[in-house]
C-alpha positions as a Markdown table, in Angstrom:
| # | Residue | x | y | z |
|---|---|---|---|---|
| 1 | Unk | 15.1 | 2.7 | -6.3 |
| 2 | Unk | 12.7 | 3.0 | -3.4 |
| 3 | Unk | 12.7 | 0.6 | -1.0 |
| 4 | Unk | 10.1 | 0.4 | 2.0 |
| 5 | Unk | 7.3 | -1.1 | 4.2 |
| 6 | Unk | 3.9 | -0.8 | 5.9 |
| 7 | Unk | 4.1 | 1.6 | 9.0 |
| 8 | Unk | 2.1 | 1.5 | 12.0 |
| 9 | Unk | 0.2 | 4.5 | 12.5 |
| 10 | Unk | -0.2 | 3.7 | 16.2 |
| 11 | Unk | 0.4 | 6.7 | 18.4 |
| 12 | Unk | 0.3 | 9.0 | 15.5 |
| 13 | Unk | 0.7 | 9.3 | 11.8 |
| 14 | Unk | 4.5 | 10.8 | 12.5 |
| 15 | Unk | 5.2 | 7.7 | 14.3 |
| 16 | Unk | 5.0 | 5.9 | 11.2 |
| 17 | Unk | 7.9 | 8.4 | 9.6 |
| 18 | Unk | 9.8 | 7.5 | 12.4 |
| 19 | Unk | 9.4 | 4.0 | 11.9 |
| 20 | Unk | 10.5 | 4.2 | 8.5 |
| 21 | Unk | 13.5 | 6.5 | 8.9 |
| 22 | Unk | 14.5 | 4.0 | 12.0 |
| 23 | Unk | 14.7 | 1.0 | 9.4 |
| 24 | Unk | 16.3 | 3.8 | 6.3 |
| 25 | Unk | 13.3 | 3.1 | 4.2 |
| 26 | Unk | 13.2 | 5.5 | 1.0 |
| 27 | Unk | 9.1 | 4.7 | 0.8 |
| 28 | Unk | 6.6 | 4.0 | 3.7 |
| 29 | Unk | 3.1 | 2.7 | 3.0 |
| 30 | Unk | 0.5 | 3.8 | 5.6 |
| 31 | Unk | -3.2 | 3.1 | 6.4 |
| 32 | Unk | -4.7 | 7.0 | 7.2 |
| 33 | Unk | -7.0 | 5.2 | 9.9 |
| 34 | Unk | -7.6 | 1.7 | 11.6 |
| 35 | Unk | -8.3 | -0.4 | 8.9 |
| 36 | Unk | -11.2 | -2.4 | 9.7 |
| 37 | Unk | -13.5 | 0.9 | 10.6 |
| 38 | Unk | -15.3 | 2.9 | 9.2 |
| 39 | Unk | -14.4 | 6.2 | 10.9 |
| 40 | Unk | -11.4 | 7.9 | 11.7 |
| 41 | Unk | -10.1 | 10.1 | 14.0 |
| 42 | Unk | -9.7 | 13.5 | 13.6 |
| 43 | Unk | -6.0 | 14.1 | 12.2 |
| 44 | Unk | -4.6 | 17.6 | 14.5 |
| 45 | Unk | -3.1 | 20.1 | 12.5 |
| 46 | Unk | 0.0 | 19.8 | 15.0 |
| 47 | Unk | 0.2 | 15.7 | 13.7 |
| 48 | Unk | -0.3 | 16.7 | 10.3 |
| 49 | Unk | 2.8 | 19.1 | 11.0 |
| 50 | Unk | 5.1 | 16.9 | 12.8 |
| 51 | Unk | 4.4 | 13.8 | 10.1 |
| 52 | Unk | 5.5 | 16.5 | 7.3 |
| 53 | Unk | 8.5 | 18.3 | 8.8 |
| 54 | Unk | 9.6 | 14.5 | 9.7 |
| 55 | Unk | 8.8 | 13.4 | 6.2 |
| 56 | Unk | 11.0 | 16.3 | 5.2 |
| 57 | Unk | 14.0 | 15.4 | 7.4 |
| 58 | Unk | 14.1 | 11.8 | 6.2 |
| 59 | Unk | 15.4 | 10.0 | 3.5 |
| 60 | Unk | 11.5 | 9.1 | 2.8 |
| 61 | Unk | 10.6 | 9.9 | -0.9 |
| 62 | Unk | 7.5 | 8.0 | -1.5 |
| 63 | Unk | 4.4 | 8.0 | 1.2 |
| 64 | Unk | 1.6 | 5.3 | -0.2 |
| 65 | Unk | -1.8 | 5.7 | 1.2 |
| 66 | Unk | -3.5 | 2.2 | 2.0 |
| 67 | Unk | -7.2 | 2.6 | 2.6 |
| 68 | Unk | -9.6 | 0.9 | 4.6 |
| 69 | Unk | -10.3 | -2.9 | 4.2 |
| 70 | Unk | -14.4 | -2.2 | 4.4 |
| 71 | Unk | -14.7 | 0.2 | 1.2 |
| 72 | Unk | -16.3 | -1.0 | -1.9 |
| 73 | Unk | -16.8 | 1.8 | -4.6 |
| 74 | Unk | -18.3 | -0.2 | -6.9 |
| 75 | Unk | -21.1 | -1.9 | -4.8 |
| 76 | Unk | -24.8 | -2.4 | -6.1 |
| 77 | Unk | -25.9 | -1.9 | -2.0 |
| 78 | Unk | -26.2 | 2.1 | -2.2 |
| 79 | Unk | -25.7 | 2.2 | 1.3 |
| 80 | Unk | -22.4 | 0.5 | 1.7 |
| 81 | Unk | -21.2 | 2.8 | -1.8 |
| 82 | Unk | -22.2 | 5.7 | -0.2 |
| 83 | Unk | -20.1 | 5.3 | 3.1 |
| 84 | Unk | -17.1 | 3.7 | 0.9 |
| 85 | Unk | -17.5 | 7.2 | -1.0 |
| 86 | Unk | -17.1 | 9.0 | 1.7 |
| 87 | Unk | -14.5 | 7.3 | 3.2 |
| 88 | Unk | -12.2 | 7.3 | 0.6 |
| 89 | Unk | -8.8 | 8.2 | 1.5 |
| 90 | Unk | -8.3 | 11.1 | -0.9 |
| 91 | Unk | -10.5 | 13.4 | 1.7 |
| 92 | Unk | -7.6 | 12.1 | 4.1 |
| 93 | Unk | -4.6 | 13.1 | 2.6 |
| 94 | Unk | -5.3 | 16.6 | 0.6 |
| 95 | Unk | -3.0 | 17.6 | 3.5 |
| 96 | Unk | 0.4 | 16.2 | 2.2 |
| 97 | Unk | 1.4 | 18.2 | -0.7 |
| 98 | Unk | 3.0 | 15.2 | -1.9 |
| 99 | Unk | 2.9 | 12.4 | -4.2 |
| 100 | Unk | 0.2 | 9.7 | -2.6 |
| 101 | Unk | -1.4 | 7.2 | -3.8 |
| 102 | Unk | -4.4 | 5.3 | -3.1 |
């Protein structure tokens, strides 16, 4: 059985693993970006490196992607379904290599 919770991302995406592995959670669930905006920043290849070799270290089996509050794939405004689109997490985390979902 998994057991886990939401994870700030604040100061880093690896933070968040260390959150997790701080309270032994077995599954962390993430935003890949604020929330409530439409762009992100940049992730670093040396983040991206330190969230997996952390992820690797921990007891966490199970990383859930949360996405952002403003998309809307399946609005009629072609505008606002064009961002959401292109804001979809997937482009966010082809980096994991592991099991994420959205």
């Amino acid at each position: 059985m998994l057991l886990g919770a939401h994870m700030s991302i604040a100061g880093g995406m690896d933070k968040a693993v260390e959150r997790g592995m701080a309270l032994s959670c077995t599954a962390i669930q993430l935003f890949t970006k604020n929330s409530n905006r439409w762009n992100g920043k940049t992730l670093q290849s040396e983040e991206v490196a330190r969230f997996l070799e952390l992820k690797k270290r921990s007891g966490i089996h199970q990383v859930i992607a949360h996405d952002s509050y403003l998309i809307n794939l399946a609005s009629i405004n072609t505008t606002l379904r064009a961002k959401s689109i292109y804001c979809h997490t997937p482009r966010r985390t082809s980096w994991g290599g592991g099991r994420y979902r959205h």
